[in-house]
C-alpha positions in Angstrom: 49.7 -28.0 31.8 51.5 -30.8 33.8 55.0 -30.4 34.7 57.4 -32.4 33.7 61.4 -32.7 35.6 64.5 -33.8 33.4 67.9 -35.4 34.6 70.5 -36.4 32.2 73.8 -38.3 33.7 76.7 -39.2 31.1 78.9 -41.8 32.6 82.1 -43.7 31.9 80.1 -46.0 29.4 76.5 -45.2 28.4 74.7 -41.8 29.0 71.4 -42.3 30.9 68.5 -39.3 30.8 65.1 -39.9 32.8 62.1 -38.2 32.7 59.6 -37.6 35.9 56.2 -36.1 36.1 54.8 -33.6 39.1 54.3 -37.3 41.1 58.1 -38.7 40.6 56.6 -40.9 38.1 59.1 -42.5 35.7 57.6 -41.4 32.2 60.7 -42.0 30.2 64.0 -43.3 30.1 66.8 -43.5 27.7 70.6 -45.1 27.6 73.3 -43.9 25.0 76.0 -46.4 24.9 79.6 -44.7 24.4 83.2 -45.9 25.4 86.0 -44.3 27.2 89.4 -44.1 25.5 92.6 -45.4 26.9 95.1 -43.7 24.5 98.3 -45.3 26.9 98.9 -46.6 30.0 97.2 -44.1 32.7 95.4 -42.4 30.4 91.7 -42.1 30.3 89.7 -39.7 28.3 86.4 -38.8 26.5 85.7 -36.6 23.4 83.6 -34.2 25.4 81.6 -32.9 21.8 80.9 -36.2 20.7 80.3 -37.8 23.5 78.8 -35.8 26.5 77.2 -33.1 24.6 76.7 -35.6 21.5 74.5 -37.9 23.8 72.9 -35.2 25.8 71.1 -34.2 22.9 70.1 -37.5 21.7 69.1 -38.3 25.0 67.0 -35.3 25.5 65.7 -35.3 22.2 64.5 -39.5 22.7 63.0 -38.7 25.8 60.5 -36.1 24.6 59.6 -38.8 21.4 59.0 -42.1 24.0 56.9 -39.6 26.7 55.2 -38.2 24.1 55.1 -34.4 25.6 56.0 -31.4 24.0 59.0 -29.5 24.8 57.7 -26.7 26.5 56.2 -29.1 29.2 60.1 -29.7 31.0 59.7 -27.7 34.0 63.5 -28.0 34.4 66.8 -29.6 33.5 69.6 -30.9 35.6 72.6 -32.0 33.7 75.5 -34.8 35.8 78.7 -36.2 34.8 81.4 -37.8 35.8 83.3 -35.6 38.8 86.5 -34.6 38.7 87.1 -34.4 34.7 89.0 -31.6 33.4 88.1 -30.2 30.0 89.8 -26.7 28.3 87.3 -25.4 26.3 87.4 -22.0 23.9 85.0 -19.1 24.0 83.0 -20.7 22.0 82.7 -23.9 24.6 84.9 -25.7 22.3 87.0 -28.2 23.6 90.6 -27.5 23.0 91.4 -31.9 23.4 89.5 -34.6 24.5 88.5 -34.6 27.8 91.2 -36.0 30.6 89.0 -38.6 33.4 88.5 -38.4 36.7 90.8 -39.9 39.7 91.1 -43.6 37.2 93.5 -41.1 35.0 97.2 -41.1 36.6 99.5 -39.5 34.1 99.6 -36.5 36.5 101.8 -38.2 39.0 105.3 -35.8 38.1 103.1 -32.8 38.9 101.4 -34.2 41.8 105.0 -34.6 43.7 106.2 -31.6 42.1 102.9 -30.4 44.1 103.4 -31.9 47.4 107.3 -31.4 47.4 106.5 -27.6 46.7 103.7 -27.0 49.2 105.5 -28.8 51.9 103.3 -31.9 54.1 102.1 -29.5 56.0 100.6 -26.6 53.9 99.0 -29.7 51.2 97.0 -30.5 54.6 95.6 -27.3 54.8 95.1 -26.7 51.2 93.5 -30.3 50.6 93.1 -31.8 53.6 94.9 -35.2 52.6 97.0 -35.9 50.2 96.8 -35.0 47.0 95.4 -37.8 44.7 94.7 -38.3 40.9 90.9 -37.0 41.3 92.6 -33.6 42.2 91.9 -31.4 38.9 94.4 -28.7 39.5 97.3 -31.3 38.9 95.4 -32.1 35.8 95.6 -28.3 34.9 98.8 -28.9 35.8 100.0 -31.5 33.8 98.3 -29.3 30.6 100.1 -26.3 31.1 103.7 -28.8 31.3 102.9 -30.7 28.7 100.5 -29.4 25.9 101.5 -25.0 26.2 99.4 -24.5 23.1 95.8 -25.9 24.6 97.0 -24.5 27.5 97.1 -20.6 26.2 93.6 -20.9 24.0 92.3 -21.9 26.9 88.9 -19.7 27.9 88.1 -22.7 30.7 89.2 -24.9 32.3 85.4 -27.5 32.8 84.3 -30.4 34.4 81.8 -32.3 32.8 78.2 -30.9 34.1 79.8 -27.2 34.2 80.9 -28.2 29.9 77.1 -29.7 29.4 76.2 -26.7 31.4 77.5 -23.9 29.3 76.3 -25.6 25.9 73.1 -25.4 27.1 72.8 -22.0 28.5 76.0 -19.9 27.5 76.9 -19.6 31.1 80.0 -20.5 32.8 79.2 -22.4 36.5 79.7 -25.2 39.2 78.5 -26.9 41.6 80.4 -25.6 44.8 80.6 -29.1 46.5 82.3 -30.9 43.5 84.3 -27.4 43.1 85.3 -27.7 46.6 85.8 -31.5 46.9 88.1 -31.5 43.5 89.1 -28.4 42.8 91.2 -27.9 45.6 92.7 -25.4 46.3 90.9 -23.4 44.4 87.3 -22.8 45.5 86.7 -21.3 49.3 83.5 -22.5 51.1 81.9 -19.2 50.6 81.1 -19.9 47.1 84.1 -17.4 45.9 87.4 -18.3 43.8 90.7 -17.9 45.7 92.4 -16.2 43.6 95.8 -16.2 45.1 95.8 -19.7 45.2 95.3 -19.9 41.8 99.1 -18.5 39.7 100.1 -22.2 40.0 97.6 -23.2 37.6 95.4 -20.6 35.9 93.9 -17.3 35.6 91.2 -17.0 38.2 89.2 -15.8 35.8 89.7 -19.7 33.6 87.6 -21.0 36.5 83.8 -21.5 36.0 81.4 -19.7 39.1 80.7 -21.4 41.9 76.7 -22.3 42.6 74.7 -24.5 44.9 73.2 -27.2 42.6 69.9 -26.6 42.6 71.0 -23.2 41.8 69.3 -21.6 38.1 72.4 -21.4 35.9 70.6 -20.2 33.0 67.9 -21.0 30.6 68.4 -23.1 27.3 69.4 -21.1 24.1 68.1 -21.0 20.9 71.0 -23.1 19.5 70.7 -25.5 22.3 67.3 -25.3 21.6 67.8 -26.8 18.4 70.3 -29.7 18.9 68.7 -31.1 22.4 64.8 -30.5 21.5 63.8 -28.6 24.4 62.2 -25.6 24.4 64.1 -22.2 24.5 64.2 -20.4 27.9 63.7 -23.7 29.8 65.1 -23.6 33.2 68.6 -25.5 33.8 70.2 -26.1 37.2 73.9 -26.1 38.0 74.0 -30.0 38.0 77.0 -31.7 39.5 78.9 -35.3 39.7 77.4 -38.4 38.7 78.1 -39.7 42.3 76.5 -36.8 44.1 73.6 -37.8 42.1 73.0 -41.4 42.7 73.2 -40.3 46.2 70.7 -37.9 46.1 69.0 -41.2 44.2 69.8 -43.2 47.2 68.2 -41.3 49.8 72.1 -40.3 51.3 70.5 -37.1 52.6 71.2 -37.7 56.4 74.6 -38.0 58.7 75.1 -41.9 58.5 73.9 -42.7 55.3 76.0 -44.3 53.2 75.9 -45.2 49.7 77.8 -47.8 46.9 78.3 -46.8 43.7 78.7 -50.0 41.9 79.4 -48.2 38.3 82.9 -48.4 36.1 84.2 -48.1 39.4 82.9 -48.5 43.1 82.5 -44.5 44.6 81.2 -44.2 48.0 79.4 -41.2 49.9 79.3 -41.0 53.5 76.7 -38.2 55.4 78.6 -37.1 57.8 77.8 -34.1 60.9 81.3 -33.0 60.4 84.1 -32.4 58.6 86.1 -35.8 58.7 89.6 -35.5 57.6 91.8 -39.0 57.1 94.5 -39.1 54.7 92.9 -42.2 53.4 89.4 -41.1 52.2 88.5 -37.3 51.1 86.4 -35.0 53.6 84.0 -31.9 52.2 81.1 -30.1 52.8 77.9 -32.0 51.3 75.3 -30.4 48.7 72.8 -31.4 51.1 72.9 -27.9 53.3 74.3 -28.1 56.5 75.9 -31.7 56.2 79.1 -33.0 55.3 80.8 -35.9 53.3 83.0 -38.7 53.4 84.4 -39.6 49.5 85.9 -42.4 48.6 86.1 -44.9 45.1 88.0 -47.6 43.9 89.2 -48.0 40.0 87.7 -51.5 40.2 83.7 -52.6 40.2 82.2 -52.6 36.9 85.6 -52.1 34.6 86.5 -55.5 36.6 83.7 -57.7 35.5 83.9 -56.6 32.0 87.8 -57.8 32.0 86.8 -60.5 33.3 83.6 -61.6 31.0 86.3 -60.2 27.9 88.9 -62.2 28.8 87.9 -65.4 30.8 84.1 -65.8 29.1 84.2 -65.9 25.4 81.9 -68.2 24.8 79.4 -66.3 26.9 80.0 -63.4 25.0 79.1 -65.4 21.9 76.2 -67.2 23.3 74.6 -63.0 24.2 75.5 -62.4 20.9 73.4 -65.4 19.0 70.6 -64.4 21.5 71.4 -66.4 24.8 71.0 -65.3 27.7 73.2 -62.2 29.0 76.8 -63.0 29.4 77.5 -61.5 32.9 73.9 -63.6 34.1 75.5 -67.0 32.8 79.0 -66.2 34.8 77.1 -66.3 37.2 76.7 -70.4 37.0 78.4 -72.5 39.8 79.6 -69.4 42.1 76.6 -70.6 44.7 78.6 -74.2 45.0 82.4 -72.1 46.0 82.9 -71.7 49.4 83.1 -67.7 51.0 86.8 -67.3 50.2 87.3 -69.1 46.9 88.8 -72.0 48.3 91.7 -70.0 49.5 91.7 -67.5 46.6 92.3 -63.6 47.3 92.2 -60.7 44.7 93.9 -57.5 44.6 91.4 -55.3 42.0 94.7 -53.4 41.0 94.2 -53.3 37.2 93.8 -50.0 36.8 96.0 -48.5 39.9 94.2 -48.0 43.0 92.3 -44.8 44.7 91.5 -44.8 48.1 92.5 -46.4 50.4 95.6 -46.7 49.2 96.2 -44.1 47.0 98.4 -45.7 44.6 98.4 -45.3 40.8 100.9 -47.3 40.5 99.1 -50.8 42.3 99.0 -53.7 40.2 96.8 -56.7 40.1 97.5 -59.9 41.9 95.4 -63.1 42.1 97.1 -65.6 45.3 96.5 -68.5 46.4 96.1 -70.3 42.9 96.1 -73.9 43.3 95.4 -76.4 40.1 91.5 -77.1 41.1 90.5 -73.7 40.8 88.4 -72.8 37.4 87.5 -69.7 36.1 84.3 -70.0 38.2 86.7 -69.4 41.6 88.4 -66.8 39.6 85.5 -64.3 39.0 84.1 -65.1 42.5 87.3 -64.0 44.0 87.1 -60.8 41.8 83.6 -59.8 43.1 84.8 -60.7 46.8 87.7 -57.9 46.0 85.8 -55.5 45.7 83.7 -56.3 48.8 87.1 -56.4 50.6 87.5 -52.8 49.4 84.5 -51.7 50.7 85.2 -53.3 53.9 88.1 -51.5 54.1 86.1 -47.6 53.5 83.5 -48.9 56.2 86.6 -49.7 58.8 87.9 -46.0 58.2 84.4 -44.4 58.7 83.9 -46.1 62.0 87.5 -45.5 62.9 86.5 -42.2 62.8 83.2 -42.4 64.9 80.6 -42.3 62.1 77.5 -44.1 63.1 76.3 -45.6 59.9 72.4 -45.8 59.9 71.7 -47.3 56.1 74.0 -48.8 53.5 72.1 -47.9 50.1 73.9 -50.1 47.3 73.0 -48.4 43.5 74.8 -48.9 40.0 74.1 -51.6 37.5 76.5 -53.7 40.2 73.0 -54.0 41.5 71.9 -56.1 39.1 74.1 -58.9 40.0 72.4 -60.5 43.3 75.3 -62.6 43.8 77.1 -59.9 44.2 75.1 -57.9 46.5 75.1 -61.2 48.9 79.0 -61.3 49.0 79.2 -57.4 50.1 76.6 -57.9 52.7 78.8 -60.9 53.5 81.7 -59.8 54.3 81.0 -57.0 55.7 78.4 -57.9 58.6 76.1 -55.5 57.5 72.2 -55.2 55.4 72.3 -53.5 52.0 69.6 -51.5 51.0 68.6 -51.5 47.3 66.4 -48.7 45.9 63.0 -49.3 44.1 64.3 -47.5 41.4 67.7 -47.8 40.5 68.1 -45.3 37.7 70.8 -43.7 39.6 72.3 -40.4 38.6 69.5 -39.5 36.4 66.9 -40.0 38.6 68.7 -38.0 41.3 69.1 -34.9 38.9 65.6 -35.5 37.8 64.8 -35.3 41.8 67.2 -32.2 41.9 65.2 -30.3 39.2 62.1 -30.7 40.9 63.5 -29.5 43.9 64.4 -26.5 42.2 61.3 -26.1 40.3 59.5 -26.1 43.8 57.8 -29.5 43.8 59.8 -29.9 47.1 60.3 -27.7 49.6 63.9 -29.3 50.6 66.1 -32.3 50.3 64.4 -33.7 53.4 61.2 -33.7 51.3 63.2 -35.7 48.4 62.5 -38.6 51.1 59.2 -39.2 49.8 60.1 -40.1 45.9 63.0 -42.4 47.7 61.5 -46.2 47.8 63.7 -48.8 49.6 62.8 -52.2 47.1 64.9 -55.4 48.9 67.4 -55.6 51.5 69.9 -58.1 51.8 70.6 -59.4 54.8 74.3 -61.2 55.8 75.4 -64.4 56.5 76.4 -64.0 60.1 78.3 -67.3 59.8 80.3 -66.1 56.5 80.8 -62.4 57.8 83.3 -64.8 60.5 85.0 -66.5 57.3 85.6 -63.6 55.3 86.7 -61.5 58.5 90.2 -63.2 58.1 90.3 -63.3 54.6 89.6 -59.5 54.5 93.0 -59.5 56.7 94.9 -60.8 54.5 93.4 -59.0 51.8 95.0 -55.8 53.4 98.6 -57.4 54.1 99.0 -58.7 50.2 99.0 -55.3 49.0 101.5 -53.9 52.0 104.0 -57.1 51.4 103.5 -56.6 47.2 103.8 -52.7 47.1 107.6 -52.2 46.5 107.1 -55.2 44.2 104.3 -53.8 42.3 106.1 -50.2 41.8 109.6 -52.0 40.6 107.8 -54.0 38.3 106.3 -50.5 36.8 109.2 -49.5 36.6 111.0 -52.2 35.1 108.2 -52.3 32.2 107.6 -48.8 32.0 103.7 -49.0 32.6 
């Protein structure tokens, strides 16, 4: 009986599952569309039943029906998420309120300084190794026990999203030890055990889920899960982790040097790295591949950008999609080939949503400079996409700062998609971008995971050989020199705007 390897990934909009034979072969694939909810200024959330496990089992259950196998054929499953959620849940797995987002949700911010001011500088370095940031789910615990004490004493829990898709599936309670380590800080130690005297700040140690590498077996599927995911009872099912540990499995970032772009909601970026890099800027761990490390970083702006910017400044290509035109992100594309690198002297700052690293600052707002009467909407959206190159530019600056050789740039997400896009990056920062064959992301990575830990491969390493480079892009050697000052200035708006940008917060309350 062939073997077949599952990997389900549920995102910030759309769910994605894929399904792979004993060869890697692609022999199904399947995208639930969902949306993320944005209840107030800061705050960014998912209804974990409806949504993550609600599309896990449509997902699972479409991807049998298009591959045409039976159930018991799934060697393995490997469930991802989005990283750094946090998610009370009963002891039934029930979630106690909707699910609060990863580091793009800032309405922690009292209890992070309550956080830093009682640690002391000092101590928060050696607990997190930086500063503590939004992604950091203990203030999120935080910020439940201070502000919702009901949720907060039912609570059996306290998930992320793969450890919630996890336990519906199996019964058991478990995490991935890198994304335990890398946002759960303090309360995970490297050796895979809970800290408990870290832990009276926040909850009971015994509210955290078990740590596990994540290839590890969590469990097998149970008969209830059985029947609202269509898999067979007793099938395998891995630990699972973050959506961006995924895509880089997906992207081949299974070496020191190896870097990949995330271009999802967001932009996340994954370093391989021989050691532990700590910079107050970007976020240092240990790595699921064994015996590596990892350099994390993301931005609140990538895909959430473009969609602004197609709601707001393209209606009428909106309309056009919708009477069956061509898609609406593909036609704003027209005319950005004929505007110079730069935007004819028009800089974004992607602030809409706050900004993670490198700055750190929830409270960043937007800025477009430079405007002059002859720019058009056309300069406007260019100068958006070259933002977010300019943020990458600035992650790649920090990892060589701090002596990382980087051997490949691996670009994934449906940013992909957009080769406009991909040229500006490669642009401005001097550098080729590698895109994958497949570009599945997460999915394909878990689906690569469960194989692994079904014993089709004998390592990571051996993951190499499912890992297909399709194009690279090459740079403009000529524009990497233009956008090298306009990447300076880039940096200086936000330092000469940031007391600006938090009084007018303040001022307005948002």
């Amino acid at each position: 009986m062939e073997r077949y390897f599952m990997g389900i990934d549920v995102g910030t909009f759309e769910t994605k599952g894929v399904l792979i034979d004993q060869d890697c072969r692609i022999t199904a694939v399947h995208t639930e569309k969902h949306t993320m909810e944005n209840p107030r200024e800061g705050y960014f959330e998912h209804d974990a039943e409806a949504v993550w496990w609600g599309d896990f089992c449509k997902t699972s259950k479409a991807l049998l029906g298009k591959a045409g196998i039976r159930a018991e054929q799934v060697s393995c499953v490997c469930p991802s998420t989005l990283g750094s959620d946090c998610l009370p849940v009963d002891e039934d797995c029930r979630p106690l309120r909707k699910a609060i987002l990863y580091g793009i949700d800032s309405r922690a911010q009292e209890e992070i300084s309550w956080m830093t001011a009682h640690y002391g500088q000092d101590r928060v370095k050696e607990l997190f190794g930086r500063p503590i940031v939004t992604g950091d789910v203990a203030a999120k615990i935080l910020w439940i026990k201070n502000h919702e004490p009901e949720v907060y004493q039912r609570t059996y829990k306290f998930l992320t999203g793969a450890s919630y898709l996890t336990a519906k599936l199996t019964g058991e309670y478990v995490i991935d030890q890198f994304l335990g380590q890398a946002s759960f800080r303090p309360l995970y130690r490297t050796d895979l055990t809970i800290r408990e005297e870290e832990c009276g700040l926040y909850c009971r140690p015994d509210q955290l889920a078990q740590p596990r590498f994540v290839t590890d077996l969590a469990g097998t599927v149970t008969a209830q899960a059985a029947k609202e995911t269509g898999l067979a009872e007793g099938t395998n099912v891995i630990t699972g982790t973050g959506d961006s540990t995924a895509e880089a499995v997906s992207a081949g970032v299974l070496h020191p040097g190896d870097l990949m772009l995330q271009f999802g909601s967001t932009l996340f970026l994954y370093c391989c790295t021989d050691r532990l890099i700590q910079d107050d800027r970007v976020r240092g761990n240990n790595f699921t591949v064994p015996g590596t490390f990892s350099v994390a970083a993301g931005t609140n702006a990538a895909g959430t950008l473009t969609r602004w910017y197609r709601d707001v400044m393209f209606p009428d290509a909106i309309r056009l999609e919708q009477e069956g035109g061509e898609n609406a992100f593909q036609r704003m594309l027209d005319g950005l080939e004929h505007i110079p690198a730069g935007s004819d002297g028009l800089i974004t700052l992607p602030y809409l949503a706050g900004e993670r690293t490198p700055i750190n600052d929830p409270n960043a707002k937007g800025l477009i400079f430079g405007l002059k009467l002859s720019h058009t909407r056309a300069h406007l959206y260019k100068s958006a996409l070259e933002s977010v190159g300019y943020a990458i530019a600035q992650h790649v600056d920090i990892l060589e700062e701090n002596g990382v050789n980087l051997r490949n740039i691996t670009a994934v997400g449906g940013g992909v998609k957009n080769p406009v896009w991909m040229q500006i990056v490669s642009d401005i920062l001097g550098k080729p971008i590698q895109i994958p064959e497949i570009t599945l992301g997460a999915s394909y990575g878990d689906a690569l995971m469960a194989a692994l830990a079904a014993g089709r491969f004998r390592s990571f390493e051996d993951l190499h050989e499912a890992i297909q480079i399709g194009h690279t892009v090459l740079p403009n050697r000529s524009l990497h020199q233009t956008y090298q000052s306009f990447q300076k200035m880039y940096a200086e708006l936000y330092l000469a705007n940031r007391d600006l940008m938090h009084r007018l917060g303040q001022n307005t309350n948002c």
